[in-house]
N, C-alpha and C positions, 0 to 999 in steps of 0.2 A: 276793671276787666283785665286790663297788662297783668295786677297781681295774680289775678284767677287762674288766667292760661300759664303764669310765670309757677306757680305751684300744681297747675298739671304738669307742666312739661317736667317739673323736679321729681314730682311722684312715678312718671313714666319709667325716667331713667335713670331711677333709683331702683324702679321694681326690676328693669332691664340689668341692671349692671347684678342685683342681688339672683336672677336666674343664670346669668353666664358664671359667677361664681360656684352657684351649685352645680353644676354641669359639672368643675371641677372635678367635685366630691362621689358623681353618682358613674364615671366612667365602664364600673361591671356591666351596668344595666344593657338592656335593650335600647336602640338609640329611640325608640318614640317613647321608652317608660321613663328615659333621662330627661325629653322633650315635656312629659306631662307634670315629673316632678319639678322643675325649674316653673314652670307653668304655673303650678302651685304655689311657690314660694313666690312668684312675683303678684299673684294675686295678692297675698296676706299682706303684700310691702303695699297693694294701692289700698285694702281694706282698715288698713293700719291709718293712712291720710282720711278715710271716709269716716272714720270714729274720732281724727283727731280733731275733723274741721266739721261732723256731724251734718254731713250730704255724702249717703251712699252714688250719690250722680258722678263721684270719681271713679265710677267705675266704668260710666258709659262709654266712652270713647275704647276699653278695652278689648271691645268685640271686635271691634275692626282694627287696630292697630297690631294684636297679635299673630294673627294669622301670616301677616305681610313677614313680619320674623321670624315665623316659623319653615318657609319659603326660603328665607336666606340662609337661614342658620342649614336645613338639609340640602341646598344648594353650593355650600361651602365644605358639605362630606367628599368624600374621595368614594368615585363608583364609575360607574361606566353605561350612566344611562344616555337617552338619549336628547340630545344639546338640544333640539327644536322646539321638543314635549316640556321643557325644563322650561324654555323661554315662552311657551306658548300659555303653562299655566302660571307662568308668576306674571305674563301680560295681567290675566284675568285678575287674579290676587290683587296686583296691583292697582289697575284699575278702581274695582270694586274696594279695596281697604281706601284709597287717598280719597275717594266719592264719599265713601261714609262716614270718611272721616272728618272732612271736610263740610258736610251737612251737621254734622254735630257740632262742631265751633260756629255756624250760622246760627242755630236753632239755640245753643247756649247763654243763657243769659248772665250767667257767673256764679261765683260760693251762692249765691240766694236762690239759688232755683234747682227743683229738688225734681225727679219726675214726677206726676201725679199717680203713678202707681205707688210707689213708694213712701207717698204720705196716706195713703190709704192704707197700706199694708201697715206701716209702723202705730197707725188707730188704732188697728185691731190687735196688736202683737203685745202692745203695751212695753212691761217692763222685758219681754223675751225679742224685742224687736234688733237688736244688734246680731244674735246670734242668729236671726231666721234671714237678718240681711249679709250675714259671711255664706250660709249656709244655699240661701236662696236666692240674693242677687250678685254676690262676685262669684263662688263657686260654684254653682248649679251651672252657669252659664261657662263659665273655663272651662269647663268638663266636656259639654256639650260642642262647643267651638272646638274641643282637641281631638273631640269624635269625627267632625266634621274633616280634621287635618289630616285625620287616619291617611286617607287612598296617596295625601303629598309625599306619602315616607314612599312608594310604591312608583308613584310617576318621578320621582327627583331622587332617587337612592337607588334602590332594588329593581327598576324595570328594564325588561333586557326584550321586550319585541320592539321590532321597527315601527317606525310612525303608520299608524295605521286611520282607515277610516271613525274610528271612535275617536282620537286624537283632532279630528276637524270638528267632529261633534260636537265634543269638548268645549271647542273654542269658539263654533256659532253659539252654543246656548250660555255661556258664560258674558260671549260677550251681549248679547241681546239683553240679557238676567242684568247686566249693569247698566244699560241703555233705561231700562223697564226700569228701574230705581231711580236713577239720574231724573229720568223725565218726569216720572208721577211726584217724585218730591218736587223738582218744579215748577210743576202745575200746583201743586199743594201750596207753596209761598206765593206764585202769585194770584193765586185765588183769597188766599187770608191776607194781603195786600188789597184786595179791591171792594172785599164783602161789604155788606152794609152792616152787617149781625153776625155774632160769631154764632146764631143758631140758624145758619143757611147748611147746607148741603153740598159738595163739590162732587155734582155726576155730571161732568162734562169729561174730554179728552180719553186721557186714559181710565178716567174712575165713572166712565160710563159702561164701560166693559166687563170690569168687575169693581168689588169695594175694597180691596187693597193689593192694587197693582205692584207695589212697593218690596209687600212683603212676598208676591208673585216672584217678585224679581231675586228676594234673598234666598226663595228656595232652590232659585234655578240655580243661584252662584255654588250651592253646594253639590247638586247635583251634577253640575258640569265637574268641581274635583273629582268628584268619585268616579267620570268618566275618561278623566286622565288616569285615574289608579287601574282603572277596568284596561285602558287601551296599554297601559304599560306591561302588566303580567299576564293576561287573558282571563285574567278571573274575577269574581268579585264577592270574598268570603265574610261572615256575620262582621268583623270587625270593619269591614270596606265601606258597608252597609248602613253599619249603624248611626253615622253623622248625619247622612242625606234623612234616614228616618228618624231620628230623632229634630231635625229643622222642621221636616213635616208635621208632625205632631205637635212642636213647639207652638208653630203660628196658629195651627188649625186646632187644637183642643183647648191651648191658653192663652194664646195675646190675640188671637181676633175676637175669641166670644170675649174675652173681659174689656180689648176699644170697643166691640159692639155693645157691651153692659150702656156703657158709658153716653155713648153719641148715641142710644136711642133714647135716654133720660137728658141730656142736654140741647138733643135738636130732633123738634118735634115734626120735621118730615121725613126722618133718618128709618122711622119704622116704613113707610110709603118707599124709600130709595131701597131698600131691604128686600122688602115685597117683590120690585122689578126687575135687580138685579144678580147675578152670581158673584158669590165670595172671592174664588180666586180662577177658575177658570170653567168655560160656560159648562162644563161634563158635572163639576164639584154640585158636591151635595147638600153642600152647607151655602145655603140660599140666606 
């Protein structure tokens, strides 16, 4: 396990060190189009470890470790916004990145353990499975996550209104959206700590409410950026928009129905927990 995390941490900030060098090179650009190409180029640097040591899982810890950088790096521009709103969302950032970041080094088991999505997908992919794993599990998701970072270029560079009521918003629903994470994971380890069968069911605490409180919680962390981006200019245009809607879509069209595929074929009262409860919150329609 010391080697495992010893060649994450090398792969991290090698991808880190090869995105602050491109920066260098992209200075013309827009700062968030310099922000997405370095972005990119540090993906290829972890996708490069995930073909060398054949576990795309070098990517996992990426979702949450980025964004925390992305936070310092336009924190470290020269502007004139405003110091509260700066501190209030890299609170959240922070938060929620060291939370899930940190859930992922628990839940890791080392180079051997691959996700089980990922060994399904590369069944079916066959000999095209490298390319649908740059394409489909490191890039689809950088992309997404930078959509998400859109509104931080807005609250921590560009925004010139006073701290306003959106700016509290902001910072109740972000912080609750990591509380909502923190806890259902939680309950999630200490429930797979006590089961008798790993074909039991966890609808107690929070997963009695809905059946994935967790990912409740991821959408809200995006939602509350885009309410600092909102509370910083007074607007909030297709670009602003497009993280928070593209997370929603993410959990609710593809990673809940495909864990649902799943835990209704491995735990046989997962269809009965289904029946009785809502997806992600009681209004949601996907029951």
């Amino acid at each position: 396990m010391t080697k495992a995390y010893f060649l994450i941490l090398v792969s991290y900030l090698l991808a880190l060190a090869a995105a602050w060098v491109t920066l260098q090179f992209v200075s013309e650009y827009h700062i968030m189009i310099q922000v997405l190409i370095a972005d990119v180029v540090a993906t290829i640097i972890i996708f490069a470890f995930s073909v060398a040591y054949k576990n795309s899982s070098f990517y996992d810890a990426y979702w949450s470790v980025i964004p925390m950088v992305i936070v310092g790096y336009l924190m470290s521009l020269q502007g004139d916004p405003e110091l509260i709103r700066q501190l209030m969302l890299a609170l959240v950032i922070l938060l929620w990145g060291v939370r899930l970041t940190a859930n992922w080094a628990y839940t890791w088991s080392g180079l051997d353990h691959v996700d089980w999505r990922y060994v399904n997908l590369q069944a079916k992919a066959g000999i095209l499975w490298w390319p649908l794993s740059f394409t489909g599990i490191h890039l689809m998701p950088t992309i997404l996550v930078f959509l998400g970072c859109i509104p931080m270029y807005h609250a921590l560079v560009i925004g010139t209104q006073p701290i306003n009521g959106f700016d509290y918003l902001a910072l109740v629903v972000g912080l609750i959206s990591v509380w909502l994470e923190f806890q259902s994971d939680r309950e999630l380890h200490r429930f797979r700590e006590i089961r008798s069968s790993k074909t039991e069911v966890l609808s107690t605490g929070l997963w009695s409410l809905c059946r994935h409180p967790n990912y409740l919680g991821e959408i809200g962390v995006w939602v509350s950026v885009l309410l600092f981006g909102y509370a910083a200019v007074g607007y909030a245009d297709y670009w602003m928009l497009s993280g928070a809607v593209s997370m929603i879509l993410l959990f609710t069209i593809v990673s809940i129905p495909m864990i649902e595929k799943k835990l209704t074929e491995d735990k046989p009262g997962y269809a009965d927990y289904k029946a009785r409860s809502f997806s992600l919150l009681p209004l949601s329609k996907l029951r």
